[in-house]
C-alpha positions, 0 to 999 in steps of 0.5 A, a space after each residue: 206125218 210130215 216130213 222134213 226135206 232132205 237139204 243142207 242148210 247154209 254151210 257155217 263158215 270158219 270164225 277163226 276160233 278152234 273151239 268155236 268151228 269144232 262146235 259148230 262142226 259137231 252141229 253139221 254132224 248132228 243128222 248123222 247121230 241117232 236123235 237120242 244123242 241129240 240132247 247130249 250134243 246140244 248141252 256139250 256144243 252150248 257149254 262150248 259157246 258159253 265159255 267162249 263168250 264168257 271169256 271173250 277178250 281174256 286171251 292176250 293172244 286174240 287182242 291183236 294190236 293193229 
């Protein structure tokens, strides 16, 4: 059996936008979760991902003028 060192990967730095940071948050808490849970985890921070970029450039308020 293989094991998987115990290491933290690269810590995921703040993009600025809520949705997008909790989501990727949840993904820091994944070890924390039974693996069961895993799967559930995945498709709810990959619907996240999904609508953000499918509404990337709708919000007036993130069109800042320079």
């Amino acid at each position: 059996m293989t094991t998987m060192p115990d290491e933290a990967g690269p810590a995921v730095e703040p993009t600025g936008h809520a949705e997008i940071d909790e989501a990727l948050g949840r993904l820091d808490r994944l070890d924390d979760l039974e693996i069961s849970n895993h799967a559930e985890q995945f498709d709810a921070i990959h619907g996240v991902l999904r609508a953000s970029l499918a509404n990337a450039g709708r919000d007036p308020a993130e069109q800042a003028s320079p």
